[in-house]
N, C-alpha and C positions, 0 to 999 in steps of 0.2 A: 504494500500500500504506500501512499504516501501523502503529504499532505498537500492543501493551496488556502490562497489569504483570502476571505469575504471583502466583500465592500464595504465592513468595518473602519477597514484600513486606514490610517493617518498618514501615513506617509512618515513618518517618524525617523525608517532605517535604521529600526535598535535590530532587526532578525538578521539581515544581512551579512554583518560580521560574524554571526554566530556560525551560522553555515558551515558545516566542516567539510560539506563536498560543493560547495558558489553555484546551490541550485536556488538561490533566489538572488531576484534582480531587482530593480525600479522598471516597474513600467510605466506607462503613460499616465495612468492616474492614481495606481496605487503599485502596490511592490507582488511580483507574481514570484511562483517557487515552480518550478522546473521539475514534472513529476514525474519523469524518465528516469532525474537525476537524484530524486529526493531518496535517503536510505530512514528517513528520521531518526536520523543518528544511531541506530542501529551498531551495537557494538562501540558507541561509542560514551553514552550515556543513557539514565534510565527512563529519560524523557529528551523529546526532542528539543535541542538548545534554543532555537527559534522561539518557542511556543512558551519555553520558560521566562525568556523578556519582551515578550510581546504585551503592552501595556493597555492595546484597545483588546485584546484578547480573541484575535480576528482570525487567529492560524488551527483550520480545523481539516479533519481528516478529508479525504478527495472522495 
């Protein structure tokens, strides 16, 4: 699975750096996550880092 951002979104850019594989971007009105790319951290953490600072709370499963 993976996940993508609602139209929640602020635009803020707190998910971005989190990203341990740069499957989320800015797009044109809000920030998309790449769900070819997304593993949600998977092996890397017990929750996905994105979703852990995401403060409009907008990053939900796909």
């Amino acid at each position: 699975m993976s996940l993508k951002i609602t139209e929640e979104c602020t635009c803020c850019g707190a998910c971005e750096p989190e990203c341990t594989v740069s499957a989320i971007s800015a797009g044109s009105d809000l920030y998309v996550i790449d769900t070819s790319a997304c593993t949600e951290c998977d092996g890397h953490s017990d929750e996905p880092a994105c979703v852990s600072v995401c403060p409009a709370e907008c990053i939900v499963q796909a």
